[in-house]
N, C-alpha and C positions, 0 to 999 in steps of 0.2 A: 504493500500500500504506500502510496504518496505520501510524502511529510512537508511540511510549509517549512519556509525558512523563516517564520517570524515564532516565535517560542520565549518561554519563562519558567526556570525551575528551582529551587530553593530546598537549602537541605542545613537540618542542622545538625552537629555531631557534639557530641557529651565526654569530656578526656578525663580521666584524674584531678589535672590542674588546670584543665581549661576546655572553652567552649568555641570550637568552630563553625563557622556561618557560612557559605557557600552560596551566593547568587549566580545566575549565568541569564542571559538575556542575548535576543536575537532580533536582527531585521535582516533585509531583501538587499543580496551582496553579491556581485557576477561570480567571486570567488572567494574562496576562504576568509576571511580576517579575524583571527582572534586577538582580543587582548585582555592579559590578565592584569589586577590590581592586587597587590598582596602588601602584610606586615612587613616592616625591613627583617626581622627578621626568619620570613622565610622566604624571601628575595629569591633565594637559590632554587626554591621549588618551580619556579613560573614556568621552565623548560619544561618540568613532568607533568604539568596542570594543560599547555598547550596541547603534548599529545596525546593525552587523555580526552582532550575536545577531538583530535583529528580522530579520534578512533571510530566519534559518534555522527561527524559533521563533515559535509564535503562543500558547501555551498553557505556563506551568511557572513553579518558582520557580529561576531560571537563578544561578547564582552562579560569577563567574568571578574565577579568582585570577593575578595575573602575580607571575612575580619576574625579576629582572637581574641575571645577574652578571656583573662585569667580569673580561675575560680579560685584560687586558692594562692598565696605569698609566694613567690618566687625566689629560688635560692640566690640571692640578691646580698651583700657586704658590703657595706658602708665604713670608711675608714677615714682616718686622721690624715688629711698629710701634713705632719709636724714641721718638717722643714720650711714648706710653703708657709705657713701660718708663724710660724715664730720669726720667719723674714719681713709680714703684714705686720707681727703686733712690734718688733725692733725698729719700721719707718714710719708705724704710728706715733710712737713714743718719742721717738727724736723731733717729730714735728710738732711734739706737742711742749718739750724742753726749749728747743730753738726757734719758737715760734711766740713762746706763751702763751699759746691756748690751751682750754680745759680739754683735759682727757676725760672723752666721752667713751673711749670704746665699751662696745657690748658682747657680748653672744652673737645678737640677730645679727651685728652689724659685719660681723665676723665671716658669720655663716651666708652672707650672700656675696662674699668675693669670689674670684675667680681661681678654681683649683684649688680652693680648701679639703673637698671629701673628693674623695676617690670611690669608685664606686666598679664592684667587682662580680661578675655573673658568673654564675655555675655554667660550664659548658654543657650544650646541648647536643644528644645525640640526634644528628641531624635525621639518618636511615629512620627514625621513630617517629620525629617532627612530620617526614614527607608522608610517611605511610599513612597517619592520621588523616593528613589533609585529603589524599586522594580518593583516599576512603569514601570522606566528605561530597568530594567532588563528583565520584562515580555517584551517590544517591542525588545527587543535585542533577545529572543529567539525565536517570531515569525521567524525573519528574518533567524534567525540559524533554524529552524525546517523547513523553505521552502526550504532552500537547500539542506537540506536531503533528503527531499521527491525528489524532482531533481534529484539527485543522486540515491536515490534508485529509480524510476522508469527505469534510464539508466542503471543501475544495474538487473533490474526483465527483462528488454527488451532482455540483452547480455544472462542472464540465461537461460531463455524459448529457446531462438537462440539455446544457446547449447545444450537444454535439445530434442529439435528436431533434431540434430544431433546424438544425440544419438540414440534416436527413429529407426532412420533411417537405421542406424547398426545390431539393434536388430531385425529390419524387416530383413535383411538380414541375420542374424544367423538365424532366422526361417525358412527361407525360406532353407539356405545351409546345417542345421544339418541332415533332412533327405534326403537329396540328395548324405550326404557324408556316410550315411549307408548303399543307393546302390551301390556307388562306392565300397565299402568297400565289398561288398556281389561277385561285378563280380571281384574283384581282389579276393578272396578268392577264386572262382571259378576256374580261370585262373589259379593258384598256384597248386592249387587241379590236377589239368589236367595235368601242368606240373609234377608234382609228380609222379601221379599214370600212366603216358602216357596212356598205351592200356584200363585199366582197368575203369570201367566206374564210370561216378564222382557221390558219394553220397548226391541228392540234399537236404537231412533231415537233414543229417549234416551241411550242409551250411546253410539252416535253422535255423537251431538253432545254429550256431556260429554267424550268422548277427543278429539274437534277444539279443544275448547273447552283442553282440556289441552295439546293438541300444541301449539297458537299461544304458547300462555304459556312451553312448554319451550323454543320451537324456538331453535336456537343458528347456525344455519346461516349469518345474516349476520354475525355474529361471527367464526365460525370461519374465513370467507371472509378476512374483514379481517384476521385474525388471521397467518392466510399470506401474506397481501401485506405486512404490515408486518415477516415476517421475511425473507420477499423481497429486502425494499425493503434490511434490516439486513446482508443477505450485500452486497448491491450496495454499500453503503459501508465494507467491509471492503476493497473494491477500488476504493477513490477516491484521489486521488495528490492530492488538496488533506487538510486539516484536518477531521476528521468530529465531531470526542466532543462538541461543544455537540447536535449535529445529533443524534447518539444518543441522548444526555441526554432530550432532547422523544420521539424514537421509542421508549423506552420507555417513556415515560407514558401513548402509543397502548396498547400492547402490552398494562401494567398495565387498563389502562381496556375492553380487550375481555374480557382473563380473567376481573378480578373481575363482569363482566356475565353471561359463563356461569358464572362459580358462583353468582349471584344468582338466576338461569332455572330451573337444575337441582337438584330436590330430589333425583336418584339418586344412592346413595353412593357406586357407582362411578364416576361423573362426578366428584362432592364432591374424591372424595382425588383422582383425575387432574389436578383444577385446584390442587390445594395442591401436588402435587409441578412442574404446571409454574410456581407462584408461588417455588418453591423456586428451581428455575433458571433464575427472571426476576432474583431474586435477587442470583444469583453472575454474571450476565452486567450487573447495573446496577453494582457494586463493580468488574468488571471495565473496566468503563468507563470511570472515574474516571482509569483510569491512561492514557487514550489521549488526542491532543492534539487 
């Protein structure tokens, strides 16, 4: 079944020490693009997070967002650095000697200079960090890949609609194009008559100006083509790979027969039949766009 390339899936995952968030979101893209947004620190994952989308996605503009939050203290060490700090409080002091102003220092005042703590992480085993996320990731794209398929089936349902609409038209060109070669044969007759008044009308000639005209009308290998290529177009409404580049060209067949019989056919009835099926060649080429 068909999948849309516009999709939204969310997943959350539950750690020990922390709580991962998984967004992925999609719109209508000729080619791949993913892009991830991640914590710094798991910066180094975004390479296994991308083909983890290429696994599921061949087509769309993918954007996928992580966040982390920690549920629990992180082993985190906050330290003195003495040396720093006893350099701050030895050009306070002097400025306050050679200066004669009052020594205010404080704590706060202390603790908001630059490189007093040092601040110390426990290393992360990174093999543990990535597996968590992908995890994440893979439930995040189930839920993104069910709604595509959602969408594409509401997508393969409106197609076939329209692809029987067409049908239906094409029945009717079959049915009109030789009926407007008879008209076409007793209007040449009538002409002929009036022409020639007394003189009696030659029916070989007429003959063979309506042969001469059916050949140039006939639409019949067109119309042929014409069903096999919407055929061909339900059959890819039920293919379980990637179709919409595959469509993209099958409709240019499609385009390429119709406008041939509106080029054949001078009757008006044919005329507007082929504009309203250019009409719902239309809304099924736009509807295209959105499958992957």
């Amino acid at each position: 079944m068909i999948k849309s390339m516009t999709g939204y899936g969310r997943a959350v995952g539950v750690f020990a020490d922390k709580q991962i968030t998984v967004e992925i979101r999609s719109v209508n893209n000729r080619y791949l693009d993913c892009g991830v947004k991640l914590p710094r620190l798991y910066a180094f994952c975004e390479e296994a997070v991308k083909q983890a989308v290429k696994q599921s996605v061949t087509r769309g503009k993918v954007d996928v967002f992580v966040t982390v939050n920690m549920t629990q203290s992180s082993d985190v060490q906050i330290g003195l650095n003495r040396p720093v700090l006893e350099g701050y409080l030895a050009a306070l002091r002097s400025i306050a000697a050679d200066y004669s102003v009052r020594d205010d220092v404080s704590v706060s005042s202390l603790a908001r200079l630059p490189d007093v703590f040092t601040v110390e992480k426990a290393e992360q085993d990174e093999d543990a960090l990535k597996t968590q996320l992908l995890q994440v990731v893979a439930e995040a794209l189930e839920g993104y890949d069910a709604m595509r398929r959602t969408e594409g089936e509401a997508l393969a349902r409106d197609l076939n609609a329209k692809a029987d609409a067409i049908l239906e038209r094409v029945a009717f060109v079959e049915e009109r194009s030789p009926q407007s070669v008879a008209e076409y044969r007793e209007k040449l007759r009538a002409k002929m008559q009036e022409v020639l008044a007394s003189a009696g009308v030659d029916e070989a000639r007429i003959l063979t100006e309506a042969a001469i005209f059916a050949d140039k009308v006939a639409v019949d290998e067109e119309t042929v083509r014409l069903r096999s290529h919407l055929d061909q177009l339900r059959s890819m409404m039920r293919a379980s790979e990637p179709v919409g580049r595959k469509l993209d060209f099958l409709m240019q067949e499609i385009n390429r027969e119709t406008n041939t019989i509106g080029s054949k056919c001078s009757d008006l009835e044919i005329a507007r039949t082929v504009v309203d099926i250019k009409a719902e060649l239309e809304k099924i080429r736009e509807q295209i766009q959105n499958i992957e």
